[in-house]
N, CA, C, O and CB atoms as a CASP TS submission, in Angstrom:
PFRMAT TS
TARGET T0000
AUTHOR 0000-0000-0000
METHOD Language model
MODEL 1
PARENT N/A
ATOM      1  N   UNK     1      -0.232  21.175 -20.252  1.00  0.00           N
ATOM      2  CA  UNK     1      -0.526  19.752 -20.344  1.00  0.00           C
ATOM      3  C   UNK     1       0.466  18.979 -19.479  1.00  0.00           C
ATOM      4  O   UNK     1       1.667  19.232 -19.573  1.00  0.00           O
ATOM      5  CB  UNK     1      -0.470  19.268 -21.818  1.00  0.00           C
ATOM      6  N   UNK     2       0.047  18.114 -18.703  1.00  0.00           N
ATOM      7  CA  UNK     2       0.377  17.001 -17.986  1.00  0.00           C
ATOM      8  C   UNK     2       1.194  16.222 -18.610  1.00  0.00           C
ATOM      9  O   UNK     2       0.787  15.725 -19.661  1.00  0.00           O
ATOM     10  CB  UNK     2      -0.607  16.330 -17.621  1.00  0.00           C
ATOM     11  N   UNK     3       2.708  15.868 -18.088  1.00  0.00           N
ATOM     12  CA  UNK     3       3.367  14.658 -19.172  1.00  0.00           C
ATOM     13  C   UNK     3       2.441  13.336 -18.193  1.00  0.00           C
ATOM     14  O   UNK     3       1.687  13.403 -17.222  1.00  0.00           O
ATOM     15  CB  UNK     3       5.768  14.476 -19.156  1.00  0.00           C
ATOM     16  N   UNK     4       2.891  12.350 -18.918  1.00  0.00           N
ATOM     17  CA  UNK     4       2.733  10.803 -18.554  1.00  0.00           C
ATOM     18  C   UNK     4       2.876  10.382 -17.619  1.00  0.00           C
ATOM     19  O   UNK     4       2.139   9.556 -17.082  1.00  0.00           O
ATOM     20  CB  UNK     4       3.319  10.035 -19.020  1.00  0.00           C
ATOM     21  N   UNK     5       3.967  10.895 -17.147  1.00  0.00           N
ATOM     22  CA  UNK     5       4.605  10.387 -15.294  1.00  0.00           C
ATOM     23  C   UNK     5       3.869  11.132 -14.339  1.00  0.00           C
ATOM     24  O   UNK     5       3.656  10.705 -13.204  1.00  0.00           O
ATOM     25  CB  UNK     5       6.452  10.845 -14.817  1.00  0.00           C
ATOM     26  N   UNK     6       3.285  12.748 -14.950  1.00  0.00           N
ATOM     27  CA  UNK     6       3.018  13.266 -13.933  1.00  0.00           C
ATOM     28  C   UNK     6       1.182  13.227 -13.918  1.00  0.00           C
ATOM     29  O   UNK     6       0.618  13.626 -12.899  1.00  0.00           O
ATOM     30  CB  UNK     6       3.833  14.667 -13.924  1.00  0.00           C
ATOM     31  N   UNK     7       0.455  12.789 -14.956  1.00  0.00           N
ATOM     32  CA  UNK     7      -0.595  12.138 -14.701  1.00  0.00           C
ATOM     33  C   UNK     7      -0.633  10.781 -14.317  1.00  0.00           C
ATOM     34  O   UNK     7      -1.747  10.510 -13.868  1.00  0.00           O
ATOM     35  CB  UNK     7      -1.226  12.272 -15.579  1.00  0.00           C
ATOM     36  N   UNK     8       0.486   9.392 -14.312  1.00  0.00           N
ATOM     37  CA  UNK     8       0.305   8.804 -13.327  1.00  0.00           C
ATOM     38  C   UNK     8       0.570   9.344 -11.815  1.00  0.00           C
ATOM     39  O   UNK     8       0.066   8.894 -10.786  1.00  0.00           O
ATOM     40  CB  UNK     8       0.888   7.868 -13.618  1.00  0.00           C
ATOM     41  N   UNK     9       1.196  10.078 -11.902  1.00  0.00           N
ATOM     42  CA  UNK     9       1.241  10.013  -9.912  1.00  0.00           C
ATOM     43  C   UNK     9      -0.021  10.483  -9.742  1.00  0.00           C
ATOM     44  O   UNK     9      -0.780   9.896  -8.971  1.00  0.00           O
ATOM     45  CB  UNK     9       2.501  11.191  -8.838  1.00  0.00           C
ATOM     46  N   UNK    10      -0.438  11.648 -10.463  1.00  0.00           N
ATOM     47  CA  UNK    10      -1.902  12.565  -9.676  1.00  0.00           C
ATOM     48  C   UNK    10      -2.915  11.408 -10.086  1.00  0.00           C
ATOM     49  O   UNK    10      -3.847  11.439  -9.283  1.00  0.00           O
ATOM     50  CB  UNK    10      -2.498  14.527 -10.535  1.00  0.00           C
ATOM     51  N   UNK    11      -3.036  10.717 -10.731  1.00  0.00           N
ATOM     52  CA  UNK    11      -4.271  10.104 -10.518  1.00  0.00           C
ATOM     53  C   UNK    11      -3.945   8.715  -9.528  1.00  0.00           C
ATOM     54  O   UNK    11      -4.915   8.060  -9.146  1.00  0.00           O
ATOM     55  CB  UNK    11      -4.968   9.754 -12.048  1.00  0.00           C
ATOM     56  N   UNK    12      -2.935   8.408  -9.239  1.00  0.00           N
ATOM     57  CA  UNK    12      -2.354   7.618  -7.853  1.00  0.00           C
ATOM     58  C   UNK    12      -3.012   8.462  -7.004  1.00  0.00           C
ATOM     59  O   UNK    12      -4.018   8.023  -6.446  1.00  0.00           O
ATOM     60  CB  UNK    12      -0.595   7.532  -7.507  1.00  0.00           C
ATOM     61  N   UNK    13      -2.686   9.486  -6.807  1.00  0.00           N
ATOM     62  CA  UNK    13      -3.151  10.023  -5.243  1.00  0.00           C
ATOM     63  C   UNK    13      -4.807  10.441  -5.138  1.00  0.00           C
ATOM     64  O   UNK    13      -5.535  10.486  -4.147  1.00  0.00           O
ATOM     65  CB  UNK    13      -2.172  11.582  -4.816  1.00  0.00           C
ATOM     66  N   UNK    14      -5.138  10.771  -6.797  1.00  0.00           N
ATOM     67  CA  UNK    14      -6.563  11.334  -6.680  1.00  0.00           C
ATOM     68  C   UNK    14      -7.472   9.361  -6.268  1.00  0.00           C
ATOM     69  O   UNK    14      -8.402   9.303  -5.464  1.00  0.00           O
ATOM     70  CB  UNK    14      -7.151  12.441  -8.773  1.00  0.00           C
ATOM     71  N   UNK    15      -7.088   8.417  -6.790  1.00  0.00           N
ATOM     72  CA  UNK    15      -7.380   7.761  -6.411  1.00  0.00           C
ATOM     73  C   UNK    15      -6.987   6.573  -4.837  1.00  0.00           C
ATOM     74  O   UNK    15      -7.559   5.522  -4.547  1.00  0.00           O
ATOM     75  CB  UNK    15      -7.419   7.676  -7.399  1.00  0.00           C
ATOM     76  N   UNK    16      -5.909   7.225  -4.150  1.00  0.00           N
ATOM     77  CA  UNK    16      -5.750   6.822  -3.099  1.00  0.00           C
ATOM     78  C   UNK    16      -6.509   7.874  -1.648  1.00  0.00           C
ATOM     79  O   UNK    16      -7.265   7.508  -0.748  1.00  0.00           O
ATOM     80  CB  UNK    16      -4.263   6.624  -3.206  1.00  0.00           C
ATOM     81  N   UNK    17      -6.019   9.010  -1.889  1.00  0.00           N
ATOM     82  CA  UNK    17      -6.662  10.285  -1.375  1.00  0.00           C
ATOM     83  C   UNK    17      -8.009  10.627  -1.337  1.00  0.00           C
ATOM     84  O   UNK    17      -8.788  10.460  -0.398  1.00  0.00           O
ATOM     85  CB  UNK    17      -6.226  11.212  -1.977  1.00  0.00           C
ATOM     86  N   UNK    18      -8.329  11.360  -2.962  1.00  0.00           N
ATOM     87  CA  UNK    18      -9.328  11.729  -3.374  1.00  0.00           C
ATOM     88  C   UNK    18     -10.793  11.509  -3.408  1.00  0.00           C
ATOM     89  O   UNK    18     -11.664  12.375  -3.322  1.00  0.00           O
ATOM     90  CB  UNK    18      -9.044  11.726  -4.034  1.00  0.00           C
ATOM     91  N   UNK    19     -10.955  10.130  -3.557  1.00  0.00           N
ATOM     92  CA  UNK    19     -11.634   9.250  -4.112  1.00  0.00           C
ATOM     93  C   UNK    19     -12.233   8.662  -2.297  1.00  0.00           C
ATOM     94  O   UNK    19     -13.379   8.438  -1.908  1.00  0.00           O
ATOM     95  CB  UNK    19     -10.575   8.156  -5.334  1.00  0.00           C
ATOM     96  N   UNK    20     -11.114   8.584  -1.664  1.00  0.00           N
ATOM     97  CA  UNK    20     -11.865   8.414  -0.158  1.00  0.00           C
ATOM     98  C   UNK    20     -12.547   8.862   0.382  1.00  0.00           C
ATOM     99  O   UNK    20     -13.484   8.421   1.047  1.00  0.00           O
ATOM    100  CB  UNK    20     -11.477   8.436   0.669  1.00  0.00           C
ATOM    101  N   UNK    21     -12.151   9.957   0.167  1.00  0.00           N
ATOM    102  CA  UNK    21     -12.349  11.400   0.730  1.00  0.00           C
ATOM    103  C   UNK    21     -14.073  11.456   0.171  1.00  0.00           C
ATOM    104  O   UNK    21     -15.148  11.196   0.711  1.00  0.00           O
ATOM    105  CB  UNK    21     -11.041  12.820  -0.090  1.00  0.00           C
ATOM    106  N   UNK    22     -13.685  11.905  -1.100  1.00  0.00           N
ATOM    107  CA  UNK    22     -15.224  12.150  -1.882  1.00  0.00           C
ATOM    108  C   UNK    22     -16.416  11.183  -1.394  1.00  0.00           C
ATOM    109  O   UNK    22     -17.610  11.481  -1.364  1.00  0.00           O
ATOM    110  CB  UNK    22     -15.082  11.830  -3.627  1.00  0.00           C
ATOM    111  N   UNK    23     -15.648   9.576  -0.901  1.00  0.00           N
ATOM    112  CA  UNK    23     -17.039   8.763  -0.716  1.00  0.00           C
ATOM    113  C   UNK    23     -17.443   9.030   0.612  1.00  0.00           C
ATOM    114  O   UNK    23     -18.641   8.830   0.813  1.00  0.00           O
ATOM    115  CB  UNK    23     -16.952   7.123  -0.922  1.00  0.00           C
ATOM    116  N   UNK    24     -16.683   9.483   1.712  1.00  0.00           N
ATOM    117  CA  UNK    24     -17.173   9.743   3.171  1.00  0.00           C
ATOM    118  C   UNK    24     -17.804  10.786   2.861  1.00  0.00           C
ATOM    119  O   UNK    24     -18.878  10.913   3.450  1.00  0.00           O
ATOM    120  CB  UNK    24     -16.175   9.951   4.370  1.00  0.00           C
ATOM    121  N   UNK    25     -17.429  11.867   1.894  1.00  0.00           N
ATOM    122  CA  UNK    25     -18.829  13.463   1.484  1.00  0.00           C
ATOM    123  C   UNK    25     -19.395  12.633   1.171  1.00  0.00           C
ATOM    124  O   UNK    25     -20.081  12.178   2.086  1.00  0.00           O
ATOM    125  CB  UNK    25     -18.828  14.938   0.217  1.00  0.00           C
ATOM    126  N   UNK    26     -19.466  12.247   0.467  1.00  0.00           N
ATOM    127  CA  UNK    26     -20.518  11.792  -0.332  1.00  0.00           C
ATOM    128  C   UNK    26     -22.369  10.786   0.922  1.00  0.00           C
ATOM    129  O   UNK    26     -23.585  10.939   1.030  1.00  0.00           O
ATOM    130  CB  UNK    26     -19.314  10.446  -1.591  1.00  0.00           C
ATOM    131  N   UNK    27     -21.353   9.966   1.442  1.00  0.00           N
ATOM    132  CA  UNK    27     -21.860   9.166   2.749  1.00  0.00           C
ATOM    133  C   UNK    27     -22.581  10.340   3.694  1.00  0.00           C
ATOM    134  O   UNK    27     -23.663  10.204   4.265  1.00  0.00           O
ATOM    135  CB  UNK    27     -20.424   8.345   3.664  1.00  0.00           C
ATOM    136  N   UNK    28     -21.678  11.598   3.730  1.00  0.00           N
ATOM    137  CA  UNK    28     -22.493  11.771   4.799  1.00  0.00           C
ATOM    138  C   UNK    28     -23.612  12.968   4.328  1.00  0.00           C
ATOM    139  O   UNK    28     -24.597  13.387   4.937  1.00  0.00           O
ATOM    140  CB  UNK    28     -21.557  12.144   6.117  1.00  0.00           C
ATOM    141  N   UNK    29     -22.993  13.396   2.828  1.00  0.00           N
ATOM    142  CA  UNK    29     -24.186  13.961   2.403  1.00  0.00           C
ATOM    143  C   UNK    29     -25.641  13.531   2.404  1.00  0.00           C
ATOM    144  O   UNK    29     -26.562  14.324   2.599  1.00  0.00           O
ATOM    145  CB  UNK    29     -23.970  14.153   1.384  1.00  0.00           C
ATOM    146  N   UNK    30     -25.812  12.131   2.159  1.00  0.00           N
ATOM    147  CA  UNK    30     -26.944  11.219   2.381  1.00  0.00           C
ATOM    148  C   UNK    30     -27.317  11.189   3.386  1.00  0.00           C
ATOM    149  O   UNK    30     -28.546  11.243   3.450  1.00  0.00           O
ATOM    150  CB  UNK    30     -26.854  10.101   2.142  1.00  0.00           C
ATOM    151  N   UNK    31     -26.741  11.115   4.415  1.00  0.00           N
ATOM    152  CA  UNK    31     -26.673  11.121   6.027  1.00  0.00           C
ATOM    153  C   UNK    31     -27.375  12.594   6.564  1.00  0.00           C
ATOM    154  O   UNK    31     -27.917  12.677   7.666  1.00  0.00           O
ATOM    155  CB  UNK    31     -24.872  11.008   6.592  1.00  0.00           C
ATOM    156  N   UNK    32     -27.308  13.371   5.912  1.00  0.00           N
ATOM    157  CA  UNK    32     -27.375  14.733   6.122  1.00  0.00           C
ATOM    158  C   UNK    32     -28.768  15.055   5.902  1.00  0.00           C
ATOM    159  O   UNK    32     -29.441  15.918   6.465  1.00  0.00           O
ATOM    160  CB  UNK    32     -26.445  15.512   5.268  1.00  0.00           C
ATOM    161  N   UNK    33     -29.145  14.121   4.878  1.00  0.00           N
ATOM    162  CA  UNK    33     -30.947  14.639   4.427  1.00  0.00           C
ATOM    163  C   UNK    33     -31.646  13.646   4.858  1.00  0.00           C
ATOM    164  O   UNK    33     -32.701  13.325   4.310  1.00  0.00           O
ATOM    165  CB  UNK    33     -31.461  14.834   2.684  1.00  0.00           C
ATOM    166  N   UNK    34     -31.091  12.937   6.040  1.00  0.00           N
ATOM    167  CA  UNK    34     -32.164  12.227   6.905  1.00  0.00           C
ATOM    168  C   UNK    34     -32.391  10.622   6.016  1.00  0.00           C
ATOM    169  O   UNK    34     -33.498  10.122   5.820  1.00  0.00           O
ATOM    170  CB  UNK    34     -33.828  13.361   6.966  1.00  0.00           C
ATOM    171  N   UNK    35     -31.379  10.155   5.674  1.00  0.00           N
ATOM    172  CA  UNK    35     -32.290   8.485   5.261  1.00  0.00           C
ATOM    173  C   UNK    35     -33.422   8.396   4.091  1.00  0.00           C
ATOM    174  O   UNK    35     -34.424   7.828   4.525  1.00  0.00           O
ATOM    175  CB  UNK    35     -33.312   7.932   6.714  1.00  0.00           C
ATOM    176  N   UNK    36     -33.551   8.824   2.646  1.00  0.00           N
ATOM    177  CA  UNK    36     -34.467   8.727   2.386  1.00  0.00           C
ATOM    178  C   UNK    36     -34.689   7.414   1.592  1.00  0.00           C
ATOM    179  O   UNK    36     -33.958   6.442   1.782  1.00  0.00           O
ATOM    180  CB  UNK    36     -34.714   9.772   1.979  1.00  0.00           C
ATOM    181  N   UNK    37     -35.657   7.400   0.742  1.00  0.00           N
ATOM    182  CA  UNK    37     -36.099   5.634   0.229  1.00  0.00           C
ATOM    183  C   UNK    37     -34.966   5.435  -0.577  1.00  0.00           C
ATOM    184  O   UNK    37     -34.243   6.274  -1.115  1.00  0.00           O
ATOM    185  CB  UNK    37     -37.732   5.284  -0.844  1.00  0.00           C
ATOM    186  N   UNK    38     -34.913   4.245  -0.586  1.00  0.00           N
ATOM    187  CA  UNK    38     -34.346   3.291  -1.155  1.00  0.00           C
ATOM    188  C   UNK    38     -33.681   4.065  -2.942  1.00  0.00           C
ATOM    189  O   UNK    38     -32.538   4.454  -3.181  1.00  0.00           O
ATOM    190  CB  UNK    38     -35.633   1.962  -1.138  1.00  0.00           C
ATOM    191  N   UNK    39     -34.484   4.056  -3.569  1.00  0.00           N
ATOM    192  CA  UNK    39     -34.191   4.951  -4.628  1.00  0.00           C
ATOM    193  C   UNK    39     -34.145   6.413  -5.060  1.00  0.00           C
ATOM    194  O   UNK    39     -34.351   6.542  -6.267  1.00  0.00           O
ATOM    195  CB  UNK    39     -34.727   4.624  -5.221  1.00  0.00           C
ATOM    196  N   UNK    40     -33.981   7.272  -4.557  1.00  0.00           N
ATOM    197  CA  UNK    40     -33.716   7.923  -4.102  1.00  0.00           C
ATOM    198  C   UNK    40     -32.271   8.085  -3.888  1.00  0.00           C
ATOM    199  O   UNK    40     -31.412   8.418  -4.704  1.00  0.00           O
ATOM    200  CB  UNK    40     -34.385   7.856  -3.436  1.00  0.00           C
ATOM    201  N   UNK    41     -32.132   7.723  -2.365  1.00  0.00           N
ATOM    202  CA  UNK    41     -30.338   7.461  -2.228  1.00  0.00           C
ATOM    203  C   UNK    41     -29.808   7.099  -3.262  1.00  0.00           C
ATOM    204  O   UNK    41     -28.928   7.720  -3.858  1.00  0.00           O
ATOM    205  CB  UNK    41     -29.793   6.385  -1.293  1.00  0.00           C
ATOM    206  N   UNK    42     -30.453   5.697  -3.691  1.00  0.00           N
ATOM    207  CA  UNK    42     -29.585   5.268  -5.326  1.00  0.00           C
ATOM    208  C   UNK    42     -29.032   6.108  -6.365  1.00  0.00           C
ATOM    209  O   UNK    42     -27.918   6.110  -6.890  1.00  0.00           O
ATOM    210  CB  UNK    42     -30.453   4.571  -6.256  1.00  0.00           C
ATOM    211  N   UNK    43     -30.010   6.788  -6.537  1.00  0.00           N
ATOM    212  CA  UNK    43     -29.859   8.045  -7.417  1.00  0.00           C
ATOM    213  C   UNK    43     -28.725   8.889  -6.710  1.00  0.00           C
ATOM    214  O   UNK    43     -27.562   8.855  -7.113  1.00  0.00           O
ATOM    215  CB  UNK    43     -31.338   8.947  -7.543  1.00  0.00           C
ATOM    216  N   UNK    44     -29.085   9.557  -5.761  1.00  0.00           N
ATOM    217  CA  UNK    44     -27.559  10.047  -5.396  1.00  0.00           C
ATOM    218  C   UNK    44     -26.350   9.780  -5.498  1.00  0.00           C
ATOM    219  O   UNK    44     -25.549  10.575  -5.990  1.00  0.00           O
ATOM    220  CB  UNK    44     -27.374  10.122  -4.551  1.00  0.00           C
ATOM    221  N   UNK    45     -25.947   8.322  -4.935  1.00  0.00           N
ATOM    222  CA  UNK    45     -24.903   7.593  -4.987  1.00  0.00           C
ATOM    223  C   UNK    45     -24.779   7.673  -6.525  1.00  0.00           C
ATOM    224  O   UNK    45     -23.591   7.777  -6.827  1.00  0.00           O
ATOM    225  CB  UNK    45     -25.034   6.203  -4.288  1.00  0.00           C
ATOM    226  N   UNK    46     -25.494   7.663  -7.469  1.00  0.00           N
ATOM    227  CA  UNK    46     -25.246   7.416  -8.802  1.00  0.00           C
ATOM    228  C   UNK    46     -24.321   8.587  -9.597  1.00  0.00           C
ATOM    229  O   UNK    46     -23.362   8.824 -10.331  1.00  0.00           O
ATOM    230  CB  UNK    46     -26.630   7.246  -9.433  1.00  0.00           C
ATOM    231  N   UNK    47     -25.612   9.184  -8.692  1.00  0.00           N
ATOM    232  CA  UNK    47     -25.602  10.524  -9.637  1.00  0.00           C
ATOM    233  C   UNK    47     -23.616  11.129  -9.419  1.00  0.00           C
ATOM    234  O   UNK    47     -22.715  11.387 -10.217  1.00  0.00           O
ATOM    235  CB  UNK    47     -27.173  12.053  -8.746  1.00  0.00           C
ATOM    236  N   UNK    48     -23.750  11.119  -7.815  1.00  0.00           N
ATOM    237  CA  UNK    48     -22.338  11.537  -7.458  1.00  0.00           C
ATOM    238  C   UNK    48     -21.486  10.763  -7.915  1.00  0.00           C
ATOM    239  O   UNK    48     -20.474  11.397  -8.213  1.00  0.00           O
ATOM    240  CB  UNK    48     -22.046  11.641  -6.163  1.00  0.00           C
ATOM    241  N   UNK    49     -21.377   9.458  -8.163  1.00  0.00           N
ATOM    242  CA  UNK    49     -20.350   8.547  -8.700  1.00  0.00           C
ATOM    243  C   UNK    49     -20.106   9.402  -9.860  1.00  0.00           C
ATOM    244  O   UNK    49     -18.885   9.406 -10.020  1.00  0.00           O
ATOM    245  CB  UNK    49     -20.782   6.950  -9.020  1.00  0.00           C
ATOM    246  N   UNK    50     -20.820  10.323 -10.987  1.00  0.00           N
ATOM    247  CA  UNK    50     -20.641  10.411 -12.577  1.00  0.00           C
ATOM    248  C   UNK    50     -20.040  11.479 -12.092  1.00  0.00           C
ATOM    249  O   UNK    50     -19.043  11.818 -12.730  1.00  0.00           O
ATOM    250  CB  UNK    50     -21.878  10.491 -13.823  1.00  0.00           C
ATOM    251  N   UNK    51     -20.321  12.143 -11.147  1.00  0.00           N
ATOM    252  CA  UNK    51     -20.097  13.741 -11.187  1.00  0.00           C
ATOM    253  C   UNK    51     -18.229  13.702 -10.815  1.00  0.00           C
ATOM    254  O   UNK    51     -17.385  14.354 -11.430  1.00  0.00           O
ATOM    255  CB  UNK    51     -21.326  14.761  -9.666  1.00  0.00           C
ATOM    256  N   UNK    52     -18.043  13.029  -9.993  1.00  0.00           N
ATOM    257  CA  UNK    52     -16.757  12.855  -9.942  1.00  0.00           C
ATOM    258  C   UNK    52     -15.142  12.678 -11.036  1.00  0.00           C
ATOM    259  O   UNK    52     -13.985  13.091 -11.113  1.00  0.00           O
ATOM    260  CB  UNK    52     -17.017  11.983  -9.352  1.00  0.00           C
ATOM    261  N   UNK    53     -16.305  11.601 -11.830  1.00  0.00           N
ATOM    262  CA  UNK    53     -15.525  11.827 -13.140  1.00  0.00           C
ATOM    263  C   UNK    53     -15.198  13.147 -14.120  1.00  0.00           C
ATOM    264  O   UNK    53     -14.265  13.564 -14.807  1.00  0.00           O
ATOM    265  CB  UNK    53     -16.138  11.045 -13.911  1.00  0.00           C
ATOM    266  N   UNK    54     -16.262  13.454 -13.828  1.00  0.00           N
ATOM    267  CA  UNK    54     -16.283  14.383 -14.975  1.00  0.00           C
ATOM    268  C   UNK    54     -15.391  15.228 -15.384  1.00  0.00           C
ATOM    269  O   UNK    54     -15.082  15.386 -16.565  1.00  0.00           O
ATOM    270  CB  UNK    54     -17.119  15.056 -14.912  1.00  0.00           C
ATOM    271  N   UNK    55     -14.774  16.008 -14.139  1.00  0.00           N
ATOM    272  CA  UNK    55     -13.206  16.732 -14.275  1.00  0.00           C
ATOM    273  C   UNK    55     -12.262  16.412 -14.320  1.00  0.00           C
ATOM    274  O   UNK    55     -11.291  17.002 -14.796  1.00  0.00           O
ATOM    275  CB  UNK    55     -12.781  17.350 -13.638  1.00  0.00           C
ATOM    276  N   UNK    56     -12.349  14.669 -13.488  1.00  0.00           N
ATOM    277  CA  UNK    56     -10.847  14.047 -13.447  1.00  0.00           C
ATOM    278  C   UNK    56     -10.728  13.224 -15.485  1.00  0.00           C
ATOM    279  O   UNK    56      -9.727  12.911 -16.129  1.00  0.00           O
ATOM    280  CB  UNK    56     -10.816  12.354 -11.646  1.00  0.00           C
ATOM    281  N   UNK    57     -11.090  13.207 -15.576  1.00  0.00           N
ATOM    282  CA  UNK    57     -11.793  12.463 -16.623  1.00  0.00           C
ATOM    283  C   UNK    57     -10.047  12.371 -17.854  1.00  0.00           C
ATOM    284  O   UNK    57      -9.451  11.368 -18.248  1.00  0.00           O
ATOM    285  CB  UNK    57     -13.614  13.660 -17.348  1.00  0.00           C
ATOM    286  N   UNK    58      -9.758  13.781 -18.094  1.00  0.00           N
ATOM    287  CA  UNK    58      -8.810  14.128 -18.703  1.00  0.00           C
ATOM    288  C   UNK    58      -7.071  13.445 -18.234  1.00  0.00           C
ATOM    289  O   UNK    58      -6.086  13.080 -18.876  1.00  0.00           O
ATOM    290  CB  UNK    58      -9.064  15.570 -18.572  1.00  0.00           C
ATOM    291  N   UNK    59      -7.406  13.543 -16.894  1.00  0.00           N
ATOM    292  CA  UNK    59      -6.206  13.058 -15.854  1.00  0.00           C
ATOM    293  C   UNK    59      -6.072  11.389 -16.114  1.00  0.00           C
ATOM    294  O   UNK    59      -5.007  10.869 -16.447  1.00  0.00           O
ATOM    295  CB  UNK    59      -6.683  13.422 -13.992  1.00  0.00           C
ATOM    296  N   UNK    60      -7.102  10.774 -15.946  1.00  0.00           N
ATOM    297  CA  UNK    60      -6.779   9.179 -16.044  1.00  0.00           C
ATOM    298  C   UNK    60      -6.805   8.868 -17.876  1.00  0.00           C
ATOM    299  O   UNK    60      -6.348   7.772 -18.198  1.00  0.00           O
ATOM    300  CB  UNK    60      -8.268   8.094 -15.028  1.00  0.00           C
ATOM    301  N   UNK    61      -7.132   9.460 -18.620  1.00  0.00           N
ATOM    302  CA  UNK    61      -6.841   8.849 -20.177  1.00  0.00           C
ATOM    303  C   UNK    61      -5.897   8.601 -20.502  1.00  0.00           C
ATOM    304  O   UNK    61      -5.057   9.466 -20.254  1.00  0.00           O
ATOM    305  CB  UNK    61      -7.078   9.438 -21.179  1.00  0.00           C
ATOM    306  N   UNK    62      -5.440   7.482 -21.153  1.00  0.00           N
ATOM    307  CA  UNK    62      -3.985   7.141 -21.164  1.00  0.00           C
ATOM    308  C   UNK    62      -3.289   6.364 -20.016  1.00  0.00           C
ATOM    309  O   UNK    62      -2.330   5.614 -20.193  1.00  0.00           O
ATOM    310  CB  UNK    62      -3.301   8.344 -21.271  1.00  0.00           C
ATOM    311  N   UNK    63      -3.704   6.547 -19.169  1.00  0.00           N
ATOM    312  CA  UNK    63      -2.389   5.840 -18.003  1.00  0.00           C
ATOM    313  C   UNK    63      -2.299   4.431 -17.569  1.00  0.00           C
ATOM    314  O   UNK    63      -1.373   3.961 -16.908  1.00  0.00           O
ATOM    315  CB  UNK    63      -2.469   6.470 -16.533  1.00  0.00           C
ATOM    316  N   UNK    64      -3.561   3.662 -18.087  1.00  0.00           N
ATOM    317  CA  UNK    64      -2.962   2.223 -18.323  1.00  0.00           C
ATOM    318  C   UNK    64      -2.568   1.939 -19.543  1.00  0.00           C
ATOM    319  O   UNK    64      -2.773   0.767 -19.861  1.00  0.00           O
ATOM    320  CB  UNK    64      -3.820   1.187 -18.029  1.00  0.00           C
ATOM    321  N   UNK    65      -2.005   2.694 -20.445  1.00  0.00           N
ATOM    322  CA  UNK    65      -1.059   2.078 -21.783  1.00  0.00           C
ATOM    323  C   UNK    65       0.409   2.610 -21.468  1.00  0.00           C
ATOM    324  O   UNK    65       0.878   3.303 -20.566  1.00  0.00           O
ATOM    325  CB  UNK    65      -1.617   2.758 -23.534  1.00  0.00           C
ATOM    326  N   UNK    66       0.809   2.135 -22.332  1.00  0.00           N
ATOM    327  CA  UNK    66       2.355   2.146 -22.102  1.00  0.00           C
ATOM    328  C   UNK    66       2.961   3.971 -22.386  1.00  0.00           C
ATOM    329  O   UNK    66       2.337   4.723 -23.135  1.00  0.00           O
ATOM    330  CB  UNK    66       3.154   0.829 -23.457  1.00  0.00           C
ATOM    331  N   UNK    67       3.985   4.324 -21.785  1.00  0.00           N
ATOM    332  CA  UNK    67       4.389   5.850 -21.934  1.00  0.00           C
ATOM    333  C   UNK    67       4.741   6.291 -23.595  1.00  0.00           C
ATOM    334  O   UNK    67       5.820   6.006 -24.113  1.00  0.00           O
ATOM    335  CB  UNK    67       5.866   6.118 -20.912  1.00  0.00           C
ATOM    336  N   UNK    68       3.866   6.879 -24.171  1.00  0.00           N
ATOM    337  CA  UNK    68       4.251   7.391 -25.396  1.00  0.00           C
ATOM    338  C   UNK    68       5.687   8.203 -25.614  1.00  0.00           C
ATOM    339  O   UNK    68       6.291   8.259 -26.685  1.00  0.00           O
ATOM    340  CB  UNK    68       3.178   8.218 -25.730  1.00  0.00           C
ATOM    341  N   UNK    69       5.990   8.657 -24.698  1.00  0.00           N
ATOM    342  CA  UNK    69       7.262   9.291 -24.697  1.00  0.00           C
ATOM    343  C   UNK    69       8.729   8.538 -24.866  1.00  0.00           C
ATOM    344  O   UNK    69       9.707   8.880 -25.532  1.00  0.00           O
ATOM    345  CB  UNK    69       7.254   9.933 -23.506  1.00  0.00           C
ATOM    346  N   UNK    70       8.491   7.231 -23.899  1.00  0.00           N
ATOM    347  CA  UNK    70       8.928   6.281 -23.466  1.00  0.00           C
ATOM    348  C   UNK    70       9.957   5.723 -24.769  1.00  0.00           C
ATOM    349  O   UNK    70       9.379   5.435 -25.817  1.00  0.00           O
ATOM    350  CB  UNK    70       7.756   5.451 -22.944  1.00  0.00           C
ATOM    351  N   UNK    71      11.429   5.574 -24.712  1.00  0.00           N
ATOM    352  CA  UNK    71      11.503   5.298 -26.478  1.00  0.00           C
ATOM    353  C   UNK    71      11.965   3.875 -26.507  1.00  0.00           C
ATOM    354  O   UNK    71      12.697   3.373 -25.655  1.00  0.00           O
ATOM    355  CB  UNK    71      12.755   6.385 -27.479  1.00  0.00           C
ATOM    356  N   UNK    72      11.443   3.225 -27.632  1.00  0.00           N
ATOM    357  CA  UNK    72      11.503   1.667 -27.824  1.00  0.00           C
ATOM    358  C   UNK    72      12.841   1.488 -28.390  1.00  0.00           C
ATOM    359  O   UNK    72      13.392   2.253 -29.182  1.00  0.00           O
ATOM    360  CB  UNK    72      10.319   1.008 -28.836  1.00  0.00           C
ATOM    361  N   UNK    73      13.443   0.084 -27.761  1.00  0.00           N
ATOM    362  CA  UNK    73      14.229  -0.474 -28.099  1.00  0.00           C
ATOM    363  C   UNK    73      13.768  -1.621 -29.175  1.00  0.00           C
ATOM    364  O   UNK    73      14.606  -2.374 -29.672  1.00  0.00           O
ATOM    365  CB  UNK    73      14.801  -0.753 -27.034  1.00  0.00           C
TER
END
């Protein structure tokens, strides 16, 4: 298991890096099967938006609240 600090950095980079990355695949996967209708593509774009989450999913829970570890004054 991931401490706190070290699932903020990886999901810093999965979302500075990662996340770029995935939308140019993603772009040119569409690109790749020739232009099709309107919905259609939608669905792709959709579909791939969920699919992305799905593994990181575990990595970003928690990291906009405060560090549980963290000890209060």
């Amino acid at each position: 298991m991931l401490s706190y600090k070290a699932r903020k950095r990886w999901s810093l980079v999965v979302l500075l890096v990662g996340l770029p990355a995935y939308i140019v695949a993603a772009v040119s996967l569409v690109n790749w099967i020739d232009r099709p209708s309107f919905w259609i593509e939608l669905l792709v774009y959709v579909g791939l938006g969920f699919i992305w989450i799905i593994p990181l999913k575990r990595l970003f829970l928690g990291v906009g609240q405060a560090d549980p570890d963290e000890r209060q004054d």
